[in-house]
DSSP file (Angstrom, degrees, kcal/mol; ACC not computed):
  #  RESIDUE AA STRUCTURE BP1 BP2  ACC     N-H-->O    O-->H-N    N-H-->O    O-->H-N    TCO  KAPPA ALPHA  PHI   PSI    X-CA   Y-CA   Z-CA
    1    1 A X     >        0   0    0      0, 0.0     4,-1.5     0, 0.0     5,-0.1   0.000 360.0 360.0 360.0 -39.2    0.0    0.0    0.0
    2    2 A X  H  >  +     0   0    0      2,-0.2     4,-1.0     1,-0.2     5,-0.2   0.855 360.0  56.6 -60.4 -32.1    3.0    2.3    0.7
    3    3 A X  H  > S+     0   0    0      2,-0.2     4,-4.2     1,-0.2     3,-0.4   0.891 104.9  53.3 -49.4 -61.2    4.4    1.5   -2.6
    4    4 A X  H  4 S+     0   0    0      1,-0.2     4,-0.4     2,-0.2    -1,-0.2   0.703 113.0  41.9 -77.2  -6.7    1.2    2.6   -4.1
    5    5 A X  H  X S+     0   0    0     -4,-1.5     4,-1.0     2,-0.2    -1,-0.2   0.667 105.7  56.0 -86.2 -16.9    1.2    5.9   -2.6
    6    6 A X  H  X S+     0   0    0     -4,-1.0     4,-2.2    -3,-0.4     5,-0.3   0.830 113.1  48.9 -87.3 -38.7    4.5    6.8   -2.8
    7    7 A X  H  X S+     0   0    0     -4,-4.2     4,-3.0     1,-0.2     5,-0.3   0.970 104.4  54.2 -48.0 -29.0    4.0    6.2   -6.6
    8    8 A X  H >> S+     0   0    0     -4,-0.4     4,-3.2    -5,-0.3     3,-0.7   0.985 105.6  55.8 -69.9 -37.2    1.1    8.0   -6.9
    9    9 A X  H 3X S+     0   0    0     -4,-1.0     4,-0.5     2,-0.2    -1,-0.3   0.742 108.7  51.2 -52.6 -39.6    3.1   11.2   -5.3
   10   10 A X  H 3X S+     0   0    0     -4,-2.2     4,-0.6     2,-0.2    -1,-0.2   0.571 107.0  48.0 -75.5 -10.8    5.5   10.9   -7.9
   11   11 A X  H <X S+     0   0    0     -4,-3.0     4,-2.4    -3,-0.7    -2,-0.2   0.820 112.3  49.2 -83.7 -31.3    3.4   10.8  -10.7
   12   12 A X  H  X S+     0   0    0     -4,-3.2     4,-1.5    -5,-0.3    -2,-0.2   0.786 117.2  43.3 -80.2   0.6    1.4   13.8   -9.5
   13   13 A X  H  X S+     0   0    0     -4,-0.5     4,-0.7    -5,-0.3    -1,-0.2   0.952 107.7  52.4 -75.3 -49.1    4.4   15.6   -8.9
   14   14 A X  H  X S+     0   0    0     -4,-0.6     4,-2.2     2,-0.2    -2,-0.1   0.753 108.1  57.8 -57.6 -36.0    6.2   14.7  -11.9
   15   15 A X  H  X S+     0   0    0     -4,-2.4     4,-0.6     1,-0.2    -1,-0.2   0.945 110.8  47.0 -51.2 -49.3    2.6   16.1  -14.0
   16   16 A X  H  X S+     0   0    0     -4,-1.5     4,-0.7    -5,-0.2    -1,-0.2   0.773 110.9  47.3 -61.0 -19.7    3.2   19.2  -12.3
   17   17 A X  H  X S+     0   0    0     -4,-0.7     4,-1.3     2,-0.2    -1,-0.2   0.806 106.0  57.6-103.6 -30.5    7.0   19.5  -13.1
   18   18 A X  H >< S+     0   0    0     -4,-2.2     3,-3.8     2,-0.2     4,-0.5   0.944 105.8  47.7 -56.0 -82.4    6.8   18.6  -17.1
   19   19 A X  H >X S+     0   0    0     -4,-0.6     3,-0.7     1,-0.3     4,-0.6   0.612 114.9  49.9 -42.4 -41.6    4.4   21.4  -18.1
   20   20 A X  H 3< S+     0   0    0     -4,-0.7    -1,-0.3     1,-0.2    -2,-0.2   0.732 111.2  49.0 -61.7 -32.9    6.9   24.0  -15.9
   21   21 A X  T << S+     0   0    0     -3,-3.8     4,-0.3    -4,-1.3    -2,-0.2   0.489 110.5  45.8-100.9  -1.9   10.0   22.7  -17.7
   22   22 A X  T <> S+     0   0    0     -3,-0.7     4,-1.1    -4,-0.5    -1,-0.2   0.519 109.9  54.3-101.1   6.5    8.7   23.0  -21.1
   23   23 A X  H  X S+     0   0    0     -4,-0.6     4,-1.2    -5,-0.4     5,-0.3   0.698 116.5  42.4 -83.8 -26.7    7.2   26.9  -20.1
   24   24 A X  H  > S+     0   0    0      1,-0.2     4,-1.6     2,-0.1    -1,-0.2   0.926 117.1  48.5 -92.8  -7.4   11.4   27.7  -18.9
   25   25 A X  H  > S+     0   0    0     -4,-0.3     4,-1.1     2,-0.2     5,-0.3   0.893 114.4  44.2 -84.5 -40.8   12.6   25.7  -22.3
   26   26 A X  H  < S+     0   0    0     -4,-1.1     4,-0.5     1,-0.3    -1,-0.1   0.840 116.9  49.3 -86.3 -31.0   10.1   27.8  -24.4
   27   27 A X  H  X S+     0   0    0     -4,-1.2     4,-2.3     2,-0.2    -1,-0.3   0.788 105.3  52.2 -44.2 -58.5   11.2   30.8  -22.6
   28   28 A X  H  X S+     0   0    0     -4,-1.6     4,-1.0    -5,-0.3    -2,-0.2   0.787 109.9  50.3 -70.2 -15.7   14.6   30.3  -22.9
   29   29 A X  H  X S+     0   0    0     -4,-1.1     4,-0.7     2,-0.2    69,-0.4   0.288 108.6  54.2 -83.0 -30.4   14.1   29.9  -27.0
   30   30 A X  H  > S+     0   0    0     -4,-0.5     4,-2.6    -5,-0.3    -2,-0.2   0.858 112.7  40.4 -76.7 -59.8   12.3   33.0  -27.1
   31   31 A X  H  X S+     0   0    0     -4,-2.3     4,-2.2     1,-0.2     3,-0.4   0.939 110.7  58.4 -46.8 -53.3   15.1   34.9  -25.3
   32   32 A X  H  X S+     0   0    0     -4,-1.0     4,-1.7     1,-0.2    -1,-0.2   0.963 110.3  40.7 -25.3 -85.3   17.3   33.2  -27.2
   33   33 A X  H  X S+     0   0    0     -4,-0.7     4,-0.9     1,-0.2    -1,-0.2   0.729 106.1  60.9 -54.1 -15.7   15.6   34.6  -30.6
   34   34 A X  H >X S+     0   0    0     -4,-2.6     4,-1.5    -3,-0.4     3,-1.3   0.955 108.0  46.9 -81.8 -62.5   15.1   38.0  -29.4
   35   35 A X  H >X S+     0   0    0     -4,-2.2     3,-2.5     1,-0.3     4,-1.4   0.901 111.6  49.7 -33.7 -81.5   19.3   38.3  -29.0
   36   36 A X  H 3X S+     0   0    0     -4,-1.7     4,-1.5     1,-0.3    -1,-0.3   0.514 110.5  45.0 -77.1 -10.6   20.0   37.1  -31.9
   37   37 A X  H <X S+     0   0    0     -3,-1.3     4,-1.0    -4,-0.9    -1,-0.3   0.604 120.4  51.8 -64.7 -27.0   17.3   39.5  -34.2
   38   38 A X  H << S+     0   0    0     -3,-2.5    -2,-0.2    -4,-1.5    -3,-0.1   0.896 110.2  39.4 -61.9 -60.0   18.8   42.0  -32.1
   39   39 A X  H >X S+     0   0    0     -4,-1.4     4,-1.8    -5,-0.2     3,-0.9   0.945 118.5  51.0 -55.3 -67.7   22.3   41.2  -32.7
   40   40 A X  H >X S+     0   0    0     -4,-1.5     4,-1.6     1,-0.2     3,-0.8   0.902 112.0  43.5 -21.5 -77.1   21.6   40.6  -36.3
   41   41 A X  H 3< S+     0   0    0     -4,-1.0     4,-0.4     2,-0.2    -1,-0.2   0.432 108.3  60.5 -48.9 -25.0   19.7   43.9  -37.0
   42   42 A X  H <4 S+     0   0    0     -3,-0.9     4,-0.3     2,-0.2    -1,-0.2   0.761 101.3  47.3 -86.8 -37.6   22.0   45.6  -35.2
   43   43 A X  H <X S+     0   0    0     -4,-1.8     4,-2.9    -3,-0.8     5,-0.3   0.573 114.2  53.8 -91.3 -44.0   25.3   44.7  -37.5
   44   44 A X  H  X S+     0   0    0     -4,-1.6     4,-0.6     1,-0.2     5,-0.3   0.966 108.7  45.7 -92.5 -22.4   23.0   45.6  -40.6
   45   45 A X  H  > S+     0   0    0     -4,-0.4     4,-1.7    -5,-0.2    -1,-0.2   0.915 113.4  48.4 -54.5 -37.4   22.2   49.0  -39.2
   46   46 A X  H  > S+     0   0    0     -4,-0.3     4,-0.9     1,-0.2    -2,-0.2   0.659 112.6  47.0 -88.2  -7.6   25.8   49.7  -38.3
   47   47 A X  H  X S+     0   0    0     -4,-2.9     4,-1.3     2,-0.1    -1,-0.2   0.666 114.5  54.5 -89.5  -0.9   27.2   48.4  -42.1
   48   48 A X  H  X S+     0   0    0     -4,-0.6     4,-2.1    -5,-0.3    -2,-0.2   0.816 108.8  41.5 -78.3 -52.0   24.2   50.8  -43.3
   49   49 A X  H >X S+     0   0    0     -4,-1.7     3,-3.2    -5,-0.3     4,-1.1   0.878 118.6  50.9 -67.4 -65.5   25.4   54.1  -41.3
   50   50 A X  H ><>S+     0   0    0     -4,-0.9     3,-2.2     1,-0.3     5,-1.5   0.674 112.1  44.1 -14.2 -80.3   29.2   53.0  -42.5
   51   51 A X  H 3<5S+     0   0    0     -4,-1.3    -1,-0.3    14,-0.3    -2,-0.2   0.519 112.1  56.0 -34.5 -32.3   28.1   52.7  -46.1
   52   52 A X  H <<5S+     0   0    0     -3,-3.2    -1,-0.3    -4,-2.1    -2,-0.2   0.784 105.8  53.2 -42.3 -57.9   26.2   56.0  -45.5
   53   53 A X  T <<5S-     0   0    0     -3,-2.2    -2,-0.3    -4,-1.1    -3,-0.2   0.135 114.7-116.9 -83.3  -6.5   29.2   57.3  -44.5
   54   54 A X  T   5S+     0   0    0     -5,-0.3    -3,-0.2     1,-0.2    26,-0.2   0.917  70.4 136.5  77.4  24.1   31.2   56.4  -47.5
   55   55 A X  S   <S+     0   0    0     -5,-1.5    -1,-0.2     1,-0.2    -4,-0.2   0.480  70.1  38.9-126.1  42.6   33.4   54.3  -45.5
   56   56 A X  S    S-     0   0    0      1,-0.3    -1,-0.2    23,-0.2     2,-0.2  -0.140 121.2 -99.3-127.4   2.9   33.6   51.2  -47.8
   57   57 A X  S    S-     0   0    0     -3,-0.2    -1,-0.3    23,-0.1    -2,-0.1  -0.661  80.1  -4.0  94.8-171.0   33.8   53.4  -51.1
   58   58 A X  S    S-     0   0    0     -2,-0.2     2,-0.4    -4,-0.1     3,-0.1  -0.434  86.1 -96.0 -60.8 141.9   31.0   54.2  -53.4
   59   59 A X        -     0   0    0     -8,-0.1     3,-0.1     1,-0.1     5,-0.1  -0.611  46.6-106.5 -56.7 124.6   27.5   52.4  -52.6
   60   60 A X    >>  -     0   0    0     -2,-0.4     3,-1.4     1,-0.2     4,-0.7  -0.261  38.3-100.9 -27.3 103.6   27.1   49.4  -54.6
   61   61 A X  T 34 S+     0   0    0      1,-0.2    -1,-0.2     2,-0.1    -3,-0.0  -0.112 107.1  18.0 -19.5 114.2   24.7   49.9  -57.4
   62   62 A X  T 34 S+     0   0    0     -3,-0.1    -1,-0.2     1,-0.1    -2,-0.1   0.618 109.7  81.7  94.2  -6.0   21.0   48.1  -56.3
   63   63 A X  T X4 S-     0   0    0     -3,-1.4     3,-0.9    -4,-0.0    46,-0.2   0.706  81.3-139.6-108.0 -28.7   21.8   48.0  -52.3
   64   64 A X  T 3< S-     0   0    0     -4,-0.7     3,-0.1     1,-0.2    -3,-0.1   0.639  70.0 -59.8  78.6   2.5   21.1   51.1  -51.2
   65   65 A X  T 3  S+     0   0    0     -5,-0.5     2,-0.3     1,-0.2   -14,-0.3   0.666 109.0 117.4  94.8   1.9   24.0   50.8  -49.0
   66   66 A X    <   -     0   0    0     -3,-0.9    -1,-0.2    -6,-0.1    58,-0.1  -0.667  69.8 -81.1-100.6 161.6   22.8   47.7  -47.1
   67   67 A X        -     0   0    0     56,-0.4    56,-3.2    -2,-0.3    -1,-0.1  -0.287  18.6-136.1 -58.7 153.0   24.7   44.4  -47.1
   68   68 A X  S    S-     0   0    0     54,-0.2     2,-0.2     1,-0.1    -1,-0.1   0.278  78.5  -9.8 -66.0 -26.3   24.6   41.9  -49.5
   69   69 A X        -     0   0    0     54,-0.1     4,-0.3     1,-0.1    -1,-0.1  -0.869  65.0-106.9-174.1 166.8   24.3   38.6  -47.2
   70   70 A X  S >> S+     0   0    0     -2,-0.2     4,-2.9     1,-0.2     3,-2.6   0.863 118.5  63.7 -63.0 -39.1   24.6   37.8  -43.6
   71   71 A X  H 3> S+     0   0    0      1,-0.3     4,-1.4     2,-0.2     5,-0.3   0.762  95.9  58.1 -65.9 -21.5   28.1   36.2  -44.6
   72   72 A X  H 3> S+     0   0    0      2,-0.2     4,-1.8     3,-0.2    -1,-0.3   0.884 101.1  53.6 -68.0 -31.6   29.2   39.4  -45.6
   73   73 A X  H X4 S+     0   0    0     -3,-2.6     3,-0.8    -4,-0.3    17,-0.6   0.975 118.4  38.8 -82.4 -62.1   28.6   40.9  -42.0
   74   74 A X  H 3< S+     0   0    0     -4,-2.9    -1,-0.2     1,-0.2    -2,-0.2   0.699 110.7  52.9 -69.6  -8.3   30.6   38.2  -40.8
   75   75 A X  H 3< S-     0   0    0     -4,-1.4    -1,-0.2    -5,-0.2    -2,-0.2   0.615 110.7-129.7 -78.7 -37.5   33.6   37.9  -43.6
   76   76 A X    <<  -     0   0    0     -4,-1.8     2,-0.5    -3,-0.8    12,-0.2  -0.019  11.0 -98.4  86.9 153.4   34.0   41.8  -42.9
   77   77 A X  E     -A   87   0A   0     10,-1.4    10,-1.4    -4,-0.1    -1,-0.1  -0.880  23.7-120.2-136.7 119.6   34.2   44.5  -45.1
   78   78 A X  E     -A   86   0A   0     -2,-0.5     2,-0.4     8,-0.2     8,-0.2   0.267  35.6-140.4 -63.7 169.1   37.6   46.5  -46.7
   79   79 A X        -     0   0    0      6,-2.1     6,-0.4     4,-0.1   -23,-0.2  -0.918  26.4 -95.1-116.0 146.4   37.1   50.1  -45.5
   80   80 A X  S    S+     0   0    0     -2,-0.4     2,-0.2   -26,-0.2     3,-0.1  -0.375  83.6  73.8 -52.2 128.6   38.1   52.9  -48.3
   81   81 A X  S    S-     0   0    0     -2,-0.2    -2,-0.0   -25,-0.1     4,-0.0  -0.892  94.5 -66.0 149.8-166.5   41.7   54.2  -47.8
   82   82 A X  S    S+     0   0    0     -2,-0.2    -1,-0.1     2,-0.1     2,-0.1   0.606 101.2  80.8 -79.2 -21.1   45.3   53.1  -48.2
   83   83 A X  S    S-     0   0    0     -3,-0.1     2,-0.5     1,-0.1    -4,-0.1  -0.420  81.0-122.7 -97.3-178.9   45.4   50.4  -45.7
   84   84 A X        +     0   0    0     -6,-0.1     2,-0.3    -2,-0.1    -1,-0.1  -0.825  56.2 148.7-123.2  66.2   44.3   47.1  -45.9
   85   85 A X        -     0   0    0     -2,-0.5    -6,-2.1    -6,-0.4     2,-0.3  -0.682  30.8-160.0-115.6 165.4   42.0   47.3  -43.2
   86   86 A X  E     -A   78   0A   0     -2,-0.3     2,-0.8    -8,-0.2    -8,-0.2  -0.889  10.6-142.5-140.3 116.1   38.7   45.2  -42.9
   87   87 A X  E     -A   77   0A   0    -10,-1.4   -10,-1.4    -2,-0.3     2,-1.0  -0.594  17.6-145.5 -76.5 114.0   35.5   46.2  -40.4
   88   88 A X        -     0   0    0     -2,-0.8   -14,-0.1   -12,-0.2   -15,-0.1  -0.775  18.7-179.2 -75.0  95.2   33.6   43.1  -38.7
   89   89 A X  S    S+     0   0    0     -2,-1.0     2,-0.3   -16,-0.4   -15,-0.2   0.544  71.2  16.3 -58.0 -25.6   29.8   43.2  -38.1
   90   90 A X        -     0   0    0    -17,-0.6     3,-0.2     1,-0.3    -1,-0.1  -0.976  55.9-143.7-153.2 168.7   29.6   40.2  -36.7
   91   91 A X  S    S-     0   0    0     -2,-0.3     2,-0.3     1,-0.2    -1,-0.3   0.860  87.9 -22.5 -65.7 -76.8   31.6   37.1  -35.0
   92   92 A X  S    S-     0   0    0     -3,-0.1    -1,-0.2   -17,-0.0     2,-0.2  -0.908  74.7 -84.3-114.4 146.5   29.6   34.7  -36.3
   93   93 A X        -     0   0    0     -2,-0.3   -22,-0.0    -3,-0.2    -3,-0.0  -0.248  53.7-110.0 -56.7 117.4   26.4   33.9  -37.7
   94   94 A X        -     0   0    0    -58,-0.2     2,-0.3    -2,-0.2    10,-0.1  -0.295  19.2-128.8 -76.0 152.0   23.5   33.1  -34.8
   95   95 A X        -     0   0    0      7,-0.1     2,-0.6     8,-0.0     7,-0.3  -0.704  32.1-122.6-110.4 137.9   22.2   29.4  -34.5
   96   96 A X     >  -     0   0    0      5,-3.3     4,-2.8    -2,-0.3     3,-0.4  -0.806  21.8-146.2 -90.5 113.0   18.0   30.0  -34.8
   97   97 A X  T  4 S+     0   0    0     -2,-0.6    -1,-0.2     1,-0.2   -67,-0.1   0.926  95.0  46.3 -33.2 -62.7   16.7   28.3  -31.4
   98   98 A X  T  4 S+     0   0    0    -69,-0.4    -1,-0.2     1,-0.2    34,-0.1   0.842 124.8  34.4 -64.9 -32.0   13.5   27.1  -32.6
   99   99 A X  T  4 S-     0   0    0     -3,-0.4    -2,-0.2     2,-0.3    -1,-0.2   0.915  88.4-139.5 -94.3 -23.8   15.3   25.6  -35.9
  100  100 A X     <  +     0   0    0     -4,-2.8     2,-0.1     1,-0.6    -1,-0.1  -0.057  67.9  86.7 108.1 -38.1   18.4   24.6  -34.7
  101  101 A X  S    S-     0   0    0     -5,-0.1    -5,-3.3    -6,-0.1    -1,-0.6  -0.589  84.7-112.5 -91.2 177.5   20.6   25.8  -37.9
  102  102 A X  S    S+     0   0    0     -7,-0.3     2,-0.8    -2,-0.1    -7,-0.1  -0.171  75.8 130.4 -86.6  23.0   22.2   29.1  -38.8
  103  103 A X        -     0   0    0     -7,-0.1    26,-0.3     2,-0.0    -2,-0.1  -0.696  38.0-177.9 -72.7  81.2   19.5   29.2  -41.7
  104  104 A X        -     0   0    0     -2,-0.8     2,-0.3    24,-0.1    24,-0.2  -0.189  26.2-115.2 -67.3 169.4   17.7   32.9  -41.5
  105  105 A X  E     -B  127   0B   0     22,-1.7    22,-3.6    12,-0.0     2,-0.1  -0.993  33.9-154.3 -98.0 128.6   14.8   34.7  -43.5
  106  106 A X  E     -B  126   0B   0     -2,-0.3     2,-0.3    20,-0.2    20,-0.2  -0.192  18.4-173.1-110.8-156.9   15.8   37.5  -45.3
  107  107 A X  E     -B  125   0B   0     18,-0.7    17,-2.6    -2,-0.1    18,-1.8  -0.753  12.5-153.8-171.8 100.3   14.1   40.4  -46.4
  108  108 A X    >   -     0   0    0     -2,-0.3     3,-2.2    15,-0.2    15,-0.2  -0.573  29.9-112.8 -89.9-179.3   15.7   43.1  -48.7
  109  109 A X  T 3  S+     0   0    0      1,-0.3     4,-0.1   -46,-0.2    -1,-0.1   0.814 116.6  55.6 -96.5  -9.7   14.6   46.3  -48.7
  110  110 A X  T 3  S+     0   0    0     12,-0.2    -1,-0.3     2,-0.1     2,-0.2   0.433  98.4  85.3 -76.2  -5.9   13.0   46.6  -52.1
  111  111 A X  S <  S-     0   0    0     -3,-2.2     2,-0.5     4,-0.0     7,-0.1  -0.638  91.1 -93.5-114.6 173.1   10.4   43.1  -50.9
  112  112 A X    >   -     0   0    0     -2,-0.2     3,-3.0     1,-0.1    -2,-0.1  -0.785  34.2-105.0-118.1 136.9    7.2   43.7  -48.8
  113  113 A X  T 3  S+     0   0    0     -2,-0.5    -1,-0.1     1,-0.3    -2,-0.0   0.471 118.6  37.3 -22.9 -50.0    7.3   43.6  -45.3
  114  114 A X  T 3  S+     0   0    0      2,-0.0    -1,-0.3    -3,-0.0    -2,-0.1   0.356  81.3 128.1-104.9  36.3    5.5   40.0  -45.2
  115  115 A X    <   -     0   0    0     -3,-3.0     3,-0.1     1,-0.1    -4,-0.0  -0.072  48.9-153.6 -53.9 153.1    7.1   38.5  -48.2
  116  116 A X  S    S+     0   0    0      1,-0.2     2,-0.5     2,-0.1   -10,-0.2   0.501  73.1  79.7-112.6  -9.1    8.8   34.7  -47.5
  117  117 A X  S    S-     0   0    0    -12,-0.1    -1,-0.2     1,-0.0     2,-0.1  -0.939  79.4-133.4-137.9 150.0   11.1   35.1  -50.1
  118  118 A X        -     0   0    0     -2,-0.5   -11,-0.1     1,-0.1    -2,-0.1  -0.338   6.9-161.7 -80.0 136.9   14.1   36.9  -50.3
  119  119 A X        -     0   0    0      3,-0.2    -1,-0.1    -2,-0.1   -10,-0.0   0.637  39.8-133.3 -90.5 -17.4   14.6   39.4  -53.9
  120  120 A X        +     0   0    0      2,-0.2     3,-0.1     1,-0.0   -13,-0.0   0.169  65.9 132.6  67.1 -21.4   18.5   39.4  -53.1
  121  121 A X  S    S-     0   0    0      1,-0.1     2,-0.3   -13,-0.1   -13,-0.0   0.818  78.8 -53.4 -18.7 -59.6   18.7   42.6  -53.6
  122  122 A X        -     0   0    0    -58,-0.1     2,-0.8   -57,-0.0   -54,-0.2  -0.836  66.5 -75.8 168.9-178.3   20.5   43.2  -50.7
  123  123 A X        +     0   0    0    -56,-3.2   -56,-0.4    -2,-0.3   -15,-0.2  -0.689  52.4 153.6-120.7  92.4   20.1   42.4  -46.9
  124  124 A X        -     0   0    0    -17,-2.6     2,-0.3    -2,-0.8   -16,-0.2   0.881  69.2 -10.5 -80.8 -49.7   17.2   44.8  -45.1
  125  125 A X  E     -B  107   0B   0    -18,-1.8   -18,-0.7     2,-0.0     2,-0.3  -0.940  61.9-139.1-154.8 160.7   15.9   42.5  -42.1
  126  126 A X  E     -B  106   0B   0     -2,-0.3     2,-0.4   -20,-0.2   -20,-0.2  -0.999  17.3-170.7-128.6 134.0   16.2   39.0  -41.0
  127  127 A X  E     -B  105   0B   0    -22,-3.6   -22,-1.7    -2,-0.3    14,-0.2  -0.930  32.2-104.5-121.3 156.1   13.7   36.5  -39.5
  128  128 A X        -     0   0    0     12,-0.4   -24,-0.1    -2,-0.4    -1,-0.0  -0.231  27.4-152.7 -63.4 160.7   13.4   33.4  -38.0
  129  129 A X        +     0   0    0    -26,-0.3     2,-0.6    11,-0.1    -1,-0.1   0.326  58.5 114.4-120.3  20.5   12.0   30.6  -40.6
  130  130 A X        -     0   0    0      1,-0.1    11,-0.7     9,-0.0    10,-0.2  -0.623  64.2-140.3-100.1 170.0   10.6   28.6  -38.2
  131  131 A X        +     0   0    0     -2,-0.6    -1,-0.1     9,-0.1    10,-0.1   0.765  61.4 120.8 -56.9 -43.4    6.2   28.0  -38.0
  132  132 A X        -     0   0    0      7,-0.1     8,-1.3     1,-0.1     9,-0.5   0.224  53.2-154.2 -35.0 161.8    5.9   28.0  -34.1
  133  133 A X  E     -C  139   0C   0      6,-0.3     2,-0.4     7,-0.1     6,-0.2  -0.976  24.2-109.1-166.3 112.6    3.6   30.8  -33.2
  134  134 A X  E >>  -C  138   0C   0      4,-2.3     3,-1.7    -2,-0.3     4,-1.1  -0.582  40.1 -84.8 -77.7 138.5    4.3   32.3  -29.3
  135  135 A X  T 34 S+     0   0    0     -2,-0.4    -1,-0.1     1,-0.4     0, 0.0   0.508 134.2  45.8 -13.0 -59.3    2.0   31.8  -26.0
  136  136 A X  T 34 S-     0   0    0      1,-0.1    -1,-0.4     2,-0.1    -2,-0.1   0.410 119.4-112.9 -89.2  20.4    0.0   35.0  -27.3
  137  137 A X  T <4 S+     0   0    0     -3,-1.7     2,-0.4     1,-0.3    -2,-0.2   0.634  70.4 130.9  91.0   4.1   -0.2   33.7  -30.9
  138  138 A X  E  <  -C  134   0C   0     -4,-1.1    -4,-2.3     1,-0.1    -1,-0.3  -0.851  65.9-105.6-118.9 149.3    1.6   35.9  -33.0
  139  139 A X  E >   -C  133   0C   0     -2,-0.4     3,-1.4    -6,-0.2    -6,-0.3  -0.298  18.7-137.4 -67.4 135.9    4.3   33.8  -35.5
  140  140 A X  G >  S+     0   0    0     -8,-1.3     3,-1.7   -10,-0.2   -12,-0.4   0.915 107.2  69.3 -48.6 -43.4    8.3   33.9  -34.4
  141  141 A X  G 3  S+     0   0    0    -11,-0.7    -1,-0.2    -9,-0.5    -2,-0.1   0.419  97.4  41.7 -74.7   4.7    8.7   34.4  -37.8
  142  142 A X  G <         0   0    0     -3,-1.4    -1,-0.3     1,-0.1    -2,-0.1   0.588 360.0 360.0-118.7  13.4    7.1   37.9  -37.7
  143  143 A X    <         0   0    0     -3,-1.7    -1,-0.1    -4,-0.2    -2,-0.1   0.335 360.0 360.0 -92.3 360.0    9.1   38.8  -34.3
């Protein structure tokens, strides 16, 4: 009889403790995605004011002065002048929680806002590509 009571106390405990550990998982995946849109976004604002600033050379025909790829941000980019210098926007490219690769959605600035596919044009915004849809319903992918 003890047997079956201490089980029973460890299944209803155990009910309670699942639903709490996937609320801190789903939490942590969210945070997770907010840094790295952040980060992201952040590196293509600062090669925008640069490029603004004429301090790669002339703007690239067709970019508007924004990057070209994420890989660019992270490859670095020669600055105008004598030296052989190169600026880095970011270390590396962010791993997307919810999919698990370094696969983004891009957005140039010439495609409309809820377009899925990229023109190439050049590199306006990035989103995550994955379906999930957060606690209050609104897609990751529009975050």
């Amino acid at each position: 009889m003890e047997l079956i009571v201490a089980f029973t106390i460890m299944l209803i405990l155990t009910s309670m403790a699942v639903p709490l550990a996937r609320s801190k998982v789903r939490a942590e995946r969210e945070r997770e995605l907010r840094y790295a849109l952040r980060d992201m976004r952040y590196a293509i604002d600062k090669y925008k004011d640069f490029a603004d600033a004429n301090a790669f050379g002339p703007i690239k025909q067709g970019t508007d002065g924004y990057p070209e790829s994420l890989q660019q941000l992270v490859d670095g980019v020669k600055l105008a002048g004598p030296k052989d210098q190169k600026m880095y926007f970011l270390r590396r490219i962010p791993r997307d929680p919810f999919t698990g690769n370094r696969e983004w959605g891009m957005r140039s600035d010439q495609d409309d806002p809820k377009a899925t596919s990229w023109g190439g044009q050049n590199l306006f915004d990035v989103y995550s590509k994955t379906y999930e849809k957060a606690p209050d319903g609104t897609p990751y992918a529009e975050w």
